[in-house]
N, C-alpha and C positions, 0 to 999 in steps of 0.2 A: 504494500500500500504506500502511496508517495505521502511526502507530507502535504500537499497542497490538496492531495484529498479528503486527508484528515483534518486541515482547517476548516476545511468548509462544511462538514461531516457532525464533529466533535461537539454535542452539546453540554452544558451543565452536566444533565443528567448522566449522561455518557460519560463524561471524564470523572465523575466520582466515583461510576461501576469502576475505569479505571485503576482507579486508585484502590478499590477494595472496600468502597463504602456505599451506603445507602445514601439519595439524594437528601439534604437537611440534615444529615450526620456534621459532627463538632470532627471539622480535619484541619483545619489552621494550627493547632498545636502540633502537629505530625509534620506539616512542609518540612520541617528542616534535614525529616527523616529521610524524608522522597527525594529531596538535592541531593540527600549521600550516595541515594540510590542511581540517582541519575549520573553523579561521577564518576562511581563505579563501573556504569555500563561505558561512557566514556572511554575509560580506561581499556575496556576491552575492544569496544571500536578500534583502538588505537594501537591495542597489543596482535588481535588476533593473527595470525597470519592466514588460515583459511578464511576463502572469499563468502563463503556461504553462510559461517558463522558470524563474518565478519557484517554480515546487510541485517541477521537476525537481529543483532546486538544493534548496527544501525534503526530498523525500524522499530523494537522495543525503547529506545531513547527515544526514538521522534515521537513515539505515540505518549512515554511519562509525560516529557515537557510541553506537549499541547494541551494534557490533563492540567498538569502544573499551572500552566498560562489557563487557563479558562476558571481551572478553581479561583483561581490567586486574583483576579477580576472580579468575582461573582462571590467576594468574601462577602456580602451584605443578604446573602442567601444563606448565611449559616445562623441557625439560632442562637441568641446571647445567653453567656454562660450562666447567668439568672437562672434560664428557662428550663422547669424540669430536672433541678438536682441536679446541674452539670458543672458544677464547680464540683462536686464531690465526685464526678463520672471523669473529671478531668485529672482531679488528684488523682485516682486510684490508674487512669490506663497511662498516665506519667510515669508513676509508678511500676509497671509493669513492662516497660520498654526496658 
């Protein structure tokens, strides 16, 4: 899948299935995890030397960082940690990383 198809493609919705979550899940506290994740793959774009491996790893990065960029805009779709115990849902999966 190219990336221009995934921009145009990628919704909200979509890019927190992405990431591993339900639409209106608390994932702002998590980015920083997804960046490591996205260096990582980086890293192997950059190491791999087989070519086959090397465009999986390409199209798994294109696809995070379009997740990333769509979450990371649409932070005003996340409920406030107010809402529903989520300061204690946030200490606790803090905690669990």
């Amino acid at each position: 899948m190219s990336r221009e198809s995934v921009q145009n493609e990628l919704s909200y919705e979509d890019a927190m299935r992405v990431l591993g979550y339900e639409p209106g899940a608390l994932v702002s506290p998590h980015l920083p995890h997804f960046n490591k994740v996205a260096a990582k793959l980086e890293a192997l774009v950059s190491s791999t030397r087989d070519e086959r491996l090397r465009e999986s790893f390409r199209d798994e990065l294109n696809r995070l960082e379009e997740a990333l960029r769509v979450v990371g805009g649409e932070r005003y779709r996340e409920p406030p940690l107010r809402a529903r115990g989520m300061r204690l849902r946030l200490a606790l999966s803090l905690l669990a990383v």
